[in-house]
C-alpha positions as a printed Julia matrix, in Angstrom:
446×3 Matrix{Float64}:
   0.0     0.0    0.0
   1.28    3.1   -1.04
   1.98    6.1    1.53
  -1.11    8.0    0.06
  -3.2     5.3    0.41
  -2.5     4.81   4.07
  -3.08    8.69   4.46
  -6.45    8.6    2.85
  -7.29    5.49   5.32
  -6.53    6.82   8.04
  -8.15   10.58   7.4
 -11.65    8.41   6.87
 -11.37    6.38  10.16
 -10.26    9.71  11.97
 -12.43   11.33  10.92
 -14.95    9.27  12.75
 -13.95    9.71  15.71
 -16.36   12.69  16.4
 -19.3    10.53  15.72
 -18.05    7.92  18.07
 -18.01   10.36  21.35
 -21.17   10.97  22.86
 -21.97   14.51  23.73
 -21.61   14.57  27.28
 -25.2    15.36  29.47
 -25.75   16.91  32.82
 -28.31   18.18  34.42
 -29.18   18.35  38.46
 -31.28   17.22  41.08
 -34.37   19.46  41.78
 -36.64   17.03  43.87
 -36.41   13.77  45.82
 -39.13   11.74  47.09
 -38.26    8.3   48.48
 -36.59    6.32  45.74
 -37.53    8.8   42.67
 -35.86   11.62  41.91
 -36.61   14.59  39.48
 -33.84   16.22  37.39
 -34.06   19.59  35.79
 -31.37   20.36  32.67
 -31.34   16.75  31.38
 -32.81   16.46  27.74
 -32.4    12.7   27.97
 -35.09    9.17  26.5
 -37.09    7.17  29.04
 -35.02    4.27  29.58
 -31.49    6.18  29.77
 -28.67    5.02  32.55
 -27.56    7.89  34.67
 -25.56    8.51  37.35
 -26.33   11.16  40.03
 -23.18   12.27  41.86
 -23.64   13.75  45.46
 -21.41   16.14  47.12
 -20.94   13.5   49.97
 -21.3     9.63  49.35
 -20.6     7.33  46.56
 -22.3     7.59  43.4
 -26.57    6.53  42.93
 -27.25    4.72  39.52
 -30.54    5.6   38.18
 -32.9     4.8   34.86
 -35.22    7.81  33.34
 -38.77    6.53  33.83
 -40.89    9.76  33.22
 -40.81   12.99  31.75
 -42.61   15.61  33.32
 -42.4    19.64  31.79
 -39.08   20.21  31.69
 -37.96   17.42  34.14
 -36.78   14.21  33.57
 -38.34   11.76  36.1
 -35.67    8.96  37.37
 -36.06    6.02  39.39
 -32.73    4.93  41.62
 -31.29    1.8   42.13
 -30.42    1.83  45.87
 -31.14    4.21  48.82
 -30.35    7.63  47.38
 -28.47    8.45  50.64
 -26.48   11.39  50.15
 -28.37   12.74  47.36
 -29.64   16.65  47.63
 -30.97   19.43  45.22
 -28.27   20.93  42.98
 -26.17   17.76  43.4
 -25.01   16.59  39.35
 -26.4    14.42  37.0
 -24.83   12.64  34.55
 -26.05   10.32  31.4
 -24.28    7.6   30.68
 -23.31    7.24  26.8
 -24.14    3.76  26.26
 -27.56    1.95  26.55
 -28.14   -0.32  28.92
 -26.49   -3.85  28.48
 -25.49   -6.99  29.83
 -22.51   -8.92  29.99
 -22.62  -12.16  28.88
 -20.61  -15.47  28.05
 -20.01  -19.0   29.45
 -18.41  -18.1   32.36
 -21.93  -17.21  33.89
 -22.78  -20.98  34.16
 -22.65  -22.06  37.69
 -22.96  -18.7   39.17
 -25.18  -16.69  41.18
 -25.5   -13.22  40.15
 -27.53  -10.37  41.41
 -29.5    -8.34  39.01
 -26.26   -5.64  38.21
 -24.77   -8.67  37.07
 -21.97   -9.11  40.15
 -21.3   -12.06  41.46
 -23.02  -13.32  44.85
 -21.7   -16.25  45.34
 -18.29  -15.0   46.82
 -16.32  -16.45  43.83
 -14.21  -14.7   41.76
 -16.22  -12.34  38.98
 -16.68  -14.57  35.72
 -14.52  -12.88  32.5
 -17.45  -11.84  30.22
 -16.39  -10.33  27.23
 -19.67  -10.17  25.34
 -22.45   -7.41  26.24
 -26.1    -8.02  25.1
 -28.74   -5.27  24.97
 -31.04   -5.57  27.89
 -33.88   -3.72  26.17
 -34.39   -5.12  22.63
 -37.71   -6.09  20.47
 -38.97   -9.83  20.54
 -38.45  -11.31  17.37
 -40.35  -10.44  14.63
 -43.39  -13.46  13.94
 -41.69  -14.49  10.7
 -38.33  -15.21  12.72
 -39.39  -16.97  14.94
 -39.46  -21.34  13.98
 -42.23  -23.67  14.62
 -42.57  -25.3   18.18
 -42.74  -29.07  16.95
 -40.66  -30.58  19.31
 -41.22  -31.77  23.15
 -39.31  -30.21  25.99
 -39.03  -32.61  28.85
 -39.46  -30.71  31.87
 -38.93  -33.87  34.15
 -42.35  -33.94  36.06
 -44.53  -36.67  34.37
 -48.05  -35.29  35.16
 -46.53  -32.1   33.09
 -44.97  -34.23  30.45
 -47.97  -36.5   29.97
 -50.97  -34.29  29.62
 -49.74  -30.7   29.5
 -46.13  -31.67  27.17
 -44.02  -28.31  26.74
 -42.56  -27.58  23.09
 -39.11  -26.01  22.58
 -39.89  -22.03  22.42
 -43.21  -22.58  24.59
 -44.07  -20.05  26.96
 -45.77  -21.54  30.25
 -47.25  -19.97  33.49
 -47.3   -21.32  36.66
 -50.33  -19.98  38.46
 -50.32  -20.83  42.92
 -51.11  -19.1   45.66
 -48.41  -19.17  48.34
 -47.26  -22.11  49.99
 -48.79  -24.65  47.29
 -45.03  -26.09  46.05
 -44.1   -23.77  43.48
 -40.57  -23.33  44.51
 -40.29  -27.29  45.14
 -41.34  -27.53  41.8
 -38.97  -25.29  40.41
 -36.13  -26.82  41.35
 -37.52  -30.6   40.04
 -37.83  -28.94  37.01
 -34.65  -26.91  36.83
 -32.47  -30.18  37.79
 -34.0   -32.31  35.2
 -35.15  -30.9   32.13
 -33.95  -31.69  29.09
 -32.8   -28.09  28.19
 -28.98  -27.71  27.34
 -29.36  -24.91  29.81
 -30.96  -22.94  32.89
 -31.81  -19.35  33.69
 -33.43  -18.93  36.83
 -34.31  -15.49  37.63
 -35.37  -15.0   41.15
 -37.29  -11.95  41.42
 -38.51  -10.73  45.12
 -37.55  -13.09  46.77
 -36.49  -13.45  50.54
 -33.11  -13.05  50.92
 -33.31  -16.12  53.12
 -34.98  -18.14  50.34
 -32.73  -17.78  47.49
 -29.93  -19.41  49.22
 -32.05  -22.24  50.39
 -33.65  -22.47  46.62
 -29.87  -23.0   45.48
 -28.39  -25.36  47.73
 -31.73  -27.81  48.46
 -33.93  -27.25  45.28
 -31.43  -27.0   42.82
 -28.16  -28.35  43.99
 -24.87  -28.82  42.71
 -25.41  -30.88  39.43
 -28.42  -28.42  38.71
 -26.22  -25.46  39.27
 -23.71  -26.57  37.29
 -25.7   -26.27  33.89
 -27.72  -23.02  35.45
 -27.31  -19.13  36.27
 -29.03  -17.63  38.78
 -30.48  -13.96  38.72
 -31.23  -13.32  42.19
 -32.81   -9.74  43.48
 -34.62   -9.77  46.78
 -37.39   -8.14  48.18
 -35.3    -5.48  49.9
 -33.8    -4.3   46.28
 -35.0    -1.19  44.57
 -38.17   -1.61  42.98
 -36.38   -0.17  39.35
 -33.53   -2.94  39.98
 -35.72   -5.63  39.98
 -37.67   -4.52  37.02
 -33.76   -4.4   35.33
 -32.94   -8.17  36.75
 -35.96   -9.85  34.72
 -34.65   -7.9   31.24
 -31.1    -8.75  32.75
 -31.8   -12.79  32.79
 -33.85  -12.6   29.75
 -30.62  -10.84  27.66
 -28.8   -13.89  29.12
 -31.24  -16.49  27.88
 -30.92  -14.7   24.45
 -27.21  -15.49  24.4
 -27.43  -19.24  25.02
 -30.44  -19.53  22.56
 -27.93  -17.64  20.22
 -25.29  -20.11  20.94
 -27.73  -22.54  19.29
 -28.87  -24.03  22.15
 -32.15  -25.15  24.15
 -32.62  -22.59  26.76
 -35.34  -23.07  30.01
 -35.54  -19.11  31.26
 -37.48  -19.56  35.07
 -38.59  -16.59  36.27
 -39.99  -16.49  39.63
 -42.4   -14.68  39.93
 -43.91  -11.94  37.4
 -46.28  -11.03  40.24
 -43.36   -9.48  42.56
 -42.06   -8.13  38.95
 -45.76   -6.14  38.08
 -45.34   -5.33  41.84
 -42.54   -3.57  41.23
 -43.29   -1.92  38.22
 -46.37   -0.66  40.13
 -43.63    1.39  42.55
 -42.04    2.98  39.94
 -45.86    3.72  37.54
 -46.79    5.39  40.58
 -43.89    7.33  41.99
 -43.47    8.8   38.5
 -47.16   10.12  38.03
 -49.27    7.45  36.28
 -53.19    6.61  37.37
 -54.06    3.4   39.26
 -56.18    1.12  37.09
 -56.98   -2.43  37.71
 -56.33   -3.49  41.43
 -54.15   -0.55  41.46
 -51.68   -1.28  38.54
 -51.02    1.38  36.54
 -51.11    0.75  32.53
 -46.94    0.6   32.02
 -47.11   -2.96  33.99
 -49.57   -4.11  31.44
 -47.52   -2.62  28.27
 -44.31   -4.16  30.12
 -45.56   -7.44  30.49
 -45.65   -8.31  26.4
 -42.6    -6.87  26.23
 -40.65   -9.24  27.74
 -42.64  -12.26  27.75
 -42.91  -12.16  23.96
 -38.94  -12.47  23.94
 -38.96  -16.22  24.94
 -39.55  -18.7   22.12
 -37.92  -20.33  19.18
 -35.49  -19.14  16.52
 -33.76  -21.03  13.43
 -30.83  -20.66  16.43
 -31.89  -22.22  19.12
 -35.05  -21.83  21.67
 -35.91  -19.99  24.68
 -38.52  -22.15  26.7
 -40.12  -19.62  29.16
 -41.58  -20.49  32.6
 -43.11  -17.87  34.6
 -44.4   -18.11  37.94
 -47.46  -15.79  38.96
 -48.46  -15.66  42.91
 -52.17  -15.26  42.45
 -53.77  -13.13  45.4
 -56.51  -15.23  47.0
 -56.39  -18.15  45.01
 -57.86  -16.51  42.33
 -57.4   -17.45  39.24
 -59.76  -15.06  38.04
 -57.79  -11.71  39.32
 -56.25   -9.16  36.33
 -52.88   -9.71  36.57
 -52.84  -13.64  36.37
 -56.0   -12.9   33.66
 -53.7   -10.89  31.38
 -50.2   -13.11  32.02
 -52.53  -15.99  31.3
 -53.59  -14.15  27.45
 -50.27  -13.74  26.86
 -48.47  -16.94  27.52
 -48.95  -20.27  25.39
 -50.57  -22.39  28.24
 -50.65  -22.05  31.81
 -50.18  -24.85  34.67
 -52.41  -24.52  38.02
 -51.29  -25.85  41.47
 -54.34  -26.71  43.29
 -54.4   -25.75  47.29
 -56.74  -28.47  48.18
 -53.94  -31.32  46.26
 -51.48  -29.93  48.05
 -53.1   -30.24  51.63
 -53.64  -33.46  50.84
 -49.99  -34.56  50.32
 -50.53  -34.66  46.29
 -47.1   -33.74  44.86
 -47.35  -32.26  42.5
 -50.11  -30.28  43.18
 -51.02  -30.07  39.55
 -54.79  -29.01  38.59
 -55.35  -31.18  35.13
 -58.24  -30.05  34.57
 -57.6   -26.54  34.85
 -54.03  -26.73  33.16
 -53.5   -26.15  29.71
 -50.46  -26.35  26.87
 -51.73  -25.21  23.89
 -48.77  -26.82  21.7
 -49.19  -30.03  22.69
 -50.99  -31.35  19.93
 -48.06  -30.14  17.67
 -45.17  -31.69  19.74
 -46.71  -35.67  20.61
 -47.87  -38.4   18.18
 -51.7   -39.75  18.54
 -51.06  -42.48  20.9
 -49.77  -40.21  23.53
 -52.96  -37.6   22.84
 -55.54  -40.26  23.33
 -53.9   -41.81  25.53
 -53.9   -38.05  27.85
 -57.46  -37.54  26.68
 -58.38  -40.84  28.23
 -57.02  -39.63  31.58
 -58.46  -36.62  31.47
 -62.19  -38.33  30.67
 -60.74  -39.84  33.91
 -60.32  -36.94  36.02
 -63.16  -34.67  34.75
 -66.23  -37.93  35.39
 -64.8   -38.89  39.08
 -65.04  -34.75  40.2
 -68.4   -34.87  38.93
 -69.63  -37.95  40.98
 -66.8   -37.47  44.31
 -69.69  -36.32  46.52
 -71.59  -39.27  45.35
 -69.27  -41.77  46.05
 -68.49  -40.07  49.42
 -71.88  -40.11  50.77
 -72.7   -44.41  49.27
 -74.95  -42.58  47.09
 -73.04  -43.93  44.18
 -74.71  -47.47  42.54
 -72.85  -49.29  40.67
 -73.28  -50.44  37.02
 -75.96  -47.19  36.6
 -73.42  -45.33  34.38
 -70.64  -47.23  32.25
 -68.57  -43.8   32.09
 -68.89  -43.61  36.53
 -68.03  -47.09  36.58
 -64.54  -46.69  34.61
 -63.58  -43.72  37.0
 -64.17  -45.28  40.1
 -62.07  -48.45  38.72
 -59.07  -46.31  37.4
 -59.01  -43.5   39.67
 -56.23  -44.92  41.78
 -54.1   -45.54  39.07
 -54.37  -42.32  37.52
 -53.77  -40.74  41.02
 -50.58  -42.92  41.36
 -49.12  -42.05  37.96
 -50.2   -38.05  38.86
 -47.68  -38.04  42.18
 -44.28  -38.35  41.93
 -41.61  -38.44  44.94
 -40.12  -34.91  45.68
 -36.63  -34.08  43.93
 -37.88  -37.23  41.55
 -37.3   -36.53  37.46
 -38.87  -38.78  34.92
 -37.81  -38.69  31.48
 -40.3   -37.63  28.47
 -39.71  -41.5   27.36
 -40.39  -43.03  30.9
 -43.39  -40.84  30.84
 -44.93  -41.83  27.41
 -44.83  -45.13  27.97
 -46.07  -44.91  31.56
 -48.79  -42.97  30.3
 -49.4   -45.73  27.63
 -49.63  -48.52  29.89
 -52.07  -46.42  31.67
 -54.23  -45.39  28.71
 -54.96  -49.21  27.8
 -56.07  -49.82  31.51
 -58.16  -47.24  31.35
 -59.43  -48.14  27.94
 -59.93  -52.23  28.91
 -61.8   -50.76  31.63
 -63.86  -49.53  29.41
């Protein structure tokens, strides 16, 4: 290359350079109140990073949530202790990311992305966007193939596809984080991303070393962010494990993303609606949580690269199925799994509702066999709740209805193939032919 050449190079890539450097932006604090904090001088998006910088104390990370007249509304990440009026603040040049790679398998992180588990940080040199649009429906493959998710009531008559998105809908204390971990230590999926959002500090290191233990940790990260984090941080922590989910899935392999639970996640969204000016709607929740919620549910699911199964807890207030947050999670999800209160006082584990469960891929990821086979169970379930008073009571007389007569015959069966010992996996083939074997009982019975 000649020495002209090189000059004419290096004039275009200098002259670059300009571009490259963000303008730097700084306005000031003109109002606190609790955990929000209003900036004046700051011409700056919803969503931007900034940091406030007080004359005493260390620095207060913060996101813009809200612009109001000539303020920019932002929502802080810890206590702003410190923080006072006048006191600079600055927006950071780059968009929010995460930092990704392989090294993140194994660990516990909290929802910054720092290590908690006292090890050394992992060397991530990759950075994801945390804030990015689903895929577009054209890009996204066809869920035709089974996910095992190691519970065999699940994998017999509510079968998960690769890319499926799946709600698990309890009140509190009905199993859900006992079931969690089942699934988490054996499922199929070449990986685990188990984001554990509001939880009790207490919890998330029991959920770790009892539910998921050492070989499930091993293939798994784990997004933790307790209850006594800032409401914006644990908004950040759900987008945070998602962008991590999107790496593996881009790595072309089977992802299961856990999140636990979108209830504390709307919760917290709620906070920060509120602090920065919106109306209470339904049961308080002001309209961002519901705009939020398709925004990163709709991330999960299946590429030509790989697949991002989705399983999202939701703590339903009351028991109630019914109530708008677990109505609208429920529209948006592809099927929906409900732990019943009154199985799980009776020792049933899992406390799996059939009957009121639903995947609506199976039919595209199991053969016919297995689907009549799982219809046959359900017939099954749905006659004996109709006549369980009756048989309570003696009312019940036998021969009077062929279809009563089958349930009471095969009800014990189906209840033994329904329970399964706690911490006990079952693989999708086990399962089939399990549920075979039970299908032709049921249908001899008959």
């Amino acid at each position: 290359m000649t020495p002209l050449v090189e000059q004419s190079v290096f004039e275009a890539v200098s002259s670059q350079i300009p571009k490259l450097i963000s303008e730097r932006v700084v306005g000031s604090v003109s109002a606190i109140r609790g955990m929000t904090i209003a900036a004046i001088g700051l011409p700056v998006p919803i969503g931007a990073r900034c940091l406030i910088r007080p004359r005493a104390g260390a620095a207060v990370e913060a996101e813009v949530v809200g612009l109001r007249d000539t303020q920019a509304i932002l929502s802080a990440f810890c206590e702003p202790n410190g923080v006072s009026p006048g006191d600079p603040v600055e927006c950071l040049p780059s968009a929010a990311q995460a930092r990704v790679g392989f090294d993140l398998l194994g660990r516990v992180i909290d929802g910054r992305g720092c290590p908690l588990d006292h090890a050394v940080a992992p060397l991530l040199n990759l950075r994801y966007p945390l804030y990015r649009d689903a895929p577009a429906p054209f890009e996204r493959a066809r869920i035709d193939q089974p996910l095992s998710l190691g519970v065999r009531s699940i994998d017999a008559l509510l079968t998960a596809g690769r890319g499926q998105r799946l709600g698990i809908f309890a009140g509190t204390g009905v199993g859900k984080s006992v079931l969690m971990g089942t699934i988490c230590r054996h499922t199929s999926a070449d990986v685990n991303v188990i984001a554990l959002i509001g939880e009790r500090g207490r919890e998330v290191g029991d959920f770790v070393r009892t539910q998921l233990g050492p070989d499930g940790l091993a293939r798994s990260v784990v997004i933790a962010c307790t209850s006594d984090e800032a409401p914006t941080l644990r908004v950040s922590a759900c987008f945070l494990a998602t962008a991590i989910a999107e790496f593996f899935r881009d790595q072309n392999l089977n992802v299961l993303l856990m999140m636990d639970s979108i209830t504390r996640l709307a919760m917290a969204q709620r906070q920060i609606g509120l602090a920065a000016g919106e109306a209470p709607t339904s049961k308080g929740y002001p309209p961002s949580v519901y705009s939020l919620l398709p925004r990163l549910l709709e991330r999960a699911g299946r590429t030509h690269s790989g697949s991002i199964t989705g399983v999202y807890t939701v703590l339903v207030e009351g028991d109630d199925i019914g109530e708008p947050l677990a109505d609208a999670v429920r529209g948006i999800l592809d099927g929906h799994i409900w732990l019943s209160r009154s199985l799980a006082a009776r020792g049933h584990y899992p406390a799996v509702d059939v009957l009121n469960s639903i995947s609506r891929v199976m039919d595209d990821v199991v053969d016919e066999p297995h689907l009549a086979a799982s219809a046959a169970v359900r017939r099954v379930l749905a006659t004996w709740s109709e006549i369980e008073d009756l048989v309570s009571i003696g009312a019940y007389v036998k021969g009077a209805n062929a279809e009563y007569d089958t349930a009471v015959r095969t009800r014990d069966a189906v209840q033994a193939f329904l329970r399964q010992p706690r911490g006990k996996g079952c693989t999708l083939e086990q399962t089939r032919a399990e549920l075979l074997a039970l299908g032709a009982r049921i249908q001899k019975a008959e």
